[in-house]
LUMKOL-9563 format. One record per residue (C-alpha): chain; x negated, y, z; residue in three letters. Coordinates in steps of 0.1 Angstrom, whole numbers, plus 5000, padded with zeros to 4 digits. Each point is the difference from the previous one (the first is absolute). Layout:
<recs>
+--------+------+------+------+--------+
! chaine !    x !    y !    z ! residu !
+--------+------+------+------+--------+
!      A !    X !    Y !    Z !    Ala !
...
+--------+------+------+------+--------+
</recs>
This chain:
<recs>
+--------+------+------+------+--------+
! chaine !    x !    y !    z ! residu !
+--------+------+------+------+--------+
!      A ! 5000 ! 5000 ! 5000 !    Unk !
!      A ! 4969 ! 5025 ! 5009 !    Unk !
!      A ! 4984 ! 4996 ! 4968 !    Unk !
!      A ! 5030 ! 5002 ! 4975 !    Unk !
!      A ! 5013 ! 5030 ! 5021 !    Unk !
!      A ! 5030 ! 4985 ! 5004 !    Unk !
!      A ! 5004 ! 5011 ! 5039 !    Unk !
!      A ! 4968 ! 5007 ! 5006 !    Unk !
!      A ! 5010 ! 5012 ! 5033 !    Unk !
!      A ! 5017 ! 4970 ! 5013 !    Unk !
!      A ! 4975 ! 4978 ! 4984 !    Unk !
!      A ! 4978 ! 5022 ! 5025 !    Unk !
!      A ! 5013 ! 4995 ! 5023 !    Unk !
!      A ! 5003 ! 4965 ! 5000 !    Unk !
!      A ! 4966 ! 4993 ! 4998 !    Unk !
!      A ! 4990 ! 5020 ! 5024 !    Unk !
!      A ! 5026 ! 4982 ! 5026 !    Unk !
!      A ! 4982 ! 4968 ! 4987 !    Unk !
!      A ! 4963 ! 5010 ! 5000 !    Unk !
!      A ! 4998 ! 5014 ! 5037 !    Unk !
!      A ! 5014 ! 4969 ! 5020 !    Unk !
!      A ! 4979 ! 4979 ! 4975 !    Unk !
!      A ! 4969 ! 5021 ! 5011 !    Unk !
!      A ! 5006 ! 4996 ! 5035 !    Unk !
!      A ! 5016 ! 4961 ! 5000 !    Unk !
!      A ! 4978 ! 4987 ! 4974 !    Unk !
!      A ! 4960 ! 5017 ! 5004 !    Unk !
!      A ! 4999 ! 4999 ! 5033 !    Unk !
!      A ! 4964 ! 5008 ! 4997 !    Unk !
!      A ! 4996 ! 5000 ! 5041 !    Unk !
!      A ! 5007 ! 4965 ! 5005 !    Unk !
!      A ! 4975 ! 4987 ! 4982 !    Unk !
!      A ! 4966 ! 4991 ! 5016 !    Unk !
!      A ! 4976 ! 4997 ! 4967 !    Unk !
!      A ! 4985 ! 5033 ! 4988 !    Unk !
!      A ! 5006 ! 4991 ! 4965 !    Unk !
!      A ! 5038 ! 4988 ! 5004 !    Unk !
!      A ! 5001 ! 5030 ! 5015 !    Unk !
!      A ! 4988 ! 5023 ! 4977 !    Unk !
!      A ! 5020 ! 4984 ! 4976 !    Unk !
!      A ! 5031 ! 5003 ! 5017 !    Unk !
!      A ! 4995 ! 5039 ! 5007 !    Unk !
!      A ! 4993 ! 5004 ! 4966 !    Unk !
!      A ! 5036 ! 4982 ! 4991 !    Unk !
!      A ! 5014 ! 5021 ! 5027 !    Unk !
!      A ! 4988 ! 5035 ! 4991 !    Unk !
!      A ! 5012 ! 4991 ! 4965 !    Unk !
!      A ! 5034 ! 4992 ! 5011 !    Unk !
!      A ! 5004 ! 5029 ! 5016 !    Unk !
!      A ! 4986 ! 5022 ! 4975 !    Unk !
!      A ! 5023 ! 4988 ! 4973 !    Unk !
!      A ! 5032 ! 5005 ! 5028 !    Unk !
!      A ! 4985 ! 5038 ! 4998 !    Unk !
!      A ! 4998 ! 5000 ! 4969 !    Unk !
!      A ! 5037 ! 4990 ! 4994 !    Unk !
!      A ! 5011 ! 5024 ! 5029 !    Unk !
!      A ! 4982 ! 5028 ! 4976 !    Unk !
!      A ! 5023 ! 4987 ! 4966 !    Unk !
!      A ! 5030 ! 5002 ! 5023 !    Unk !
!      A ! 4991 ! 5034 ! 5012 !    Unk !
!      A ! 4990 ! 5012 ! 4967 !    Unk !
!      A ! 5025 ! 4986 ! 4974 !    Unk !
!      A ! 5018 ! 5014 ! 4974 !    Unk !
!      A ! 5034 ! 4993 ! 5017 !    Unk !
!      A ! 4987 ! 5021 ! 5034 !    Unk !
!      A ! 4988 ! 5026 ! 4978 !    Unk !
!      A ! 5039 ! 5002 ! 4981 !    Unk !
!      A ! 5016 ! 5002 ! 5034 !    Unk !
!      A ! 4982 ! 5030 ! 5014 !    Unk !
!      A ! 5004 ! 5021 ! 4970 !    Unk !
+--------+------+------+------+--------+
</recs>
């Protein structure tokens, strides 16, 4: 939906409600007692949550926000 611009915004938004529990349930990178496991699950982590930004930035700056404010 995000990339065909078909609601973008709730496409968003959706992924962003899926990609932060995922970060948190999924890479818990504290748990883990290996330096390397754990490096590789703080790298999954911080790129979970940087694509959940990154979604909460389309929702915030799509076209439909942009139509409602005018």
């Amino acid at each position: 939906m995000v990339v065909l611009g078909i609601w973008a915004d709730l496409g968003a938004l959706l992924l962003a409600v899926f990609l932060f529990p995922t970060a948190v349930i999924m890479h818990a990178f504290r748990k883990e007692s290996g330096p390397e496991s754990r490096q590789r699950k703080t790298a999954q982590f911080l790129r979970d949550t940087a694509l959940g930004g990154a979604c909460l930035m389309l929702l915030a700056f799509s076209p439909a926000q942009a139509m409602t404010s005018v």
